[in-house]
C-alpha positions as CSV (number, residue, x, y, z in Angstrom):
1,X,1.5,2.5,-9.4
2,X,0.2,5.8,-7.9
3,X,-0.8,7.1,-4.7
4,X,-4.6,8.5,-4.3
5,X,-4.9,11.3,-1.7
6,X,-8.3,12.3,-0.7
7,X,-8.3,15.7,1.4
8,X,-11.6,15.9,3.4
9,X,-13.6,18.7,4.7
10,X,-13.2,17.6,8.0
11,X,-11.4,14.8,9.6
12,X,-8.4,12.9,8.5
13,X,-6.9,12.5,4.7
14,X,-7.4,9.4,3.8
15,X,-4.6,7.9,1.5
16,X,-4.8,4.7,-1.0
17,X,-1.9,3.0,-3.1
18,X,-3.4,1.7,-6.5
19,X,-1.5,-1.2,-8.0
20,X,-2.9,-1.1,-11.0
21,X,-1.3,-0.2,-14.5
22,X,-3.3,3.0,-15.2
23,X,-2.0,6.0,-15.8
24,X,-1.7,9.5,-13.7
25,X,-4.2,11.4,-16.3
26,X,-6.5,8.6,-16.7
27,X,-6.7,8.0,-12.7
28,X,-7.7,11.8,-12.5
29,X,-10.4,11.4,-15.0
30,X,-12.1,8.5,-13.6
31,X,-11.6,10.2,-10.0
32,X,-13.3,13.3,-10.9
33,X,-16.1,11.3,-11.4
34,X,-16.5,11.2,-8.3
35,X,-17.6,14.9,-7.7
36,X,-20.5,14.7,-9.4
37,X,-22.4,12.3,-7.7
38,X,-24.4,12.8,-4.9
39,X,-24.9,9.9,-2.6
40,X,-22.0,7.5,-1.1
41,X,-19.0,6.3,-3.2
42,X,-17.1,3.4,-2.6
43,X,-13.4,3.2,-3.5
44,X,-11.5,0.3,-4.0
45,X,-7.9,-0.9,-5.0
46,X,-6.4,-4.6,-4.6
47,X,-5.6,-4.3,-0.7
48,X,-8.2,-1.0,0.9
49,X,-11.9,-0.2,0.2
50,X,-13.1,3.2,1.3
51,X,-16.3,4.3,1.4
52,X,-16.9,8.0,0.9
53,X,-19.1,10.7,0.6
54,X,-18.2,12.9,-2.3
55,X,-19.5,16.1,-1.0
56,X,-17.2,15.7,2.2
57,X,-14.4,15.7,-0.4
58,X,-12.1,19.0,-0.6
59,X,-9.4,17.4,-3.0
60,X,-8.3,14.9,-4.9
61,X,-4.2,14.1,-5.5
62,X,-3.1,11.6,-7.3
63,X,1.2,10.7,-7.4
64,X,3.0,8.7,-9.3
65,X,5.2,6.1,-7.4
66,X,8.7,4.8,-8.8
67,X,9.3,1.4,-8.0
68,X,11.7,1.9,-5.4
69,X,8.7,3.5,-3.1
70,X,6.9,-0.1,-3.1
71,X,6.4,-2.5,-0.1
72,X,9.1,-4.6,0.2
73,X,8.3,-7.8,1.6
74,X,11.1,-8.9,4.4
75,X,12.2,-12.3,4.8
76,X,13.4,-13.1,8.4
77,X,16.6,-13.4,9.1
78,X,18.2,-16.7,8.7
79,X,18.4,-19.0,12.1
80,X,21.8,-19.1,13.4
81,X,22.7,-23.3,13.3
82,X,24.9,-24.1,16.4
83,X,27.7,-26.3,14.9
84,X,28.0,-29.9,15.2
85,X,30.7,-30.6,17.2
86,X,32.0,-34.5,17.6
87,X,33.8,-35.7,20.6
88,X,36.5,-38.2,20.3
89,X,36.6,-40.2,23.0
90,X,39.6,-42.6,23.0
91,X,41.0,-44.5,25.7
92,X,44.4,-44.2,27.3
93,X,46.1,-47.6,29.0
């Protein structure tokens, strides 16, 4: 998994997770592509599209990520249960 990070001229960085199994060094290659072209670029991975412009771009970094850095899905906390309680009811003469 790596994280893309796309400095811009101006504005914001703009920042993408890809999920896929590709390598650091091949990620840069087929990014790089991306400065030759002249018109509007669109980049997707499995959960963000960006659309860009390549000649706004300033930079390109690409990161690996270690598993640990992944999304971790949460599970909500389990519902407390109030106990059961019985009542005995018995019946004094």
């Amino acid at each position: 998994m790596n994280r893309i990070l796309i400095s811009l001229k101006c504005g914001e960085s703009v920042q993408l997770t890809d999920d896929e199994d590709m390598s650091k060094d091949q990620l840069l290659e087929h990014l790089s592509s991306l400065f030759s072209i002249n018109s509007v670029s669109i980049l997707k991975t499995k959960s963000t599209s960006v659309i860009i412009r390549p000649s706004d771009i300033s930079s390109i970094t690409v990161e690996e990520l270690d598993g640990v850095q992944q999304e971790e899905k949460s599970t909500p906390p389990p519902k407390d249960e109030p106990e059961q309680v019985e009542d005995i009811i018995t019946d004094m003469d």
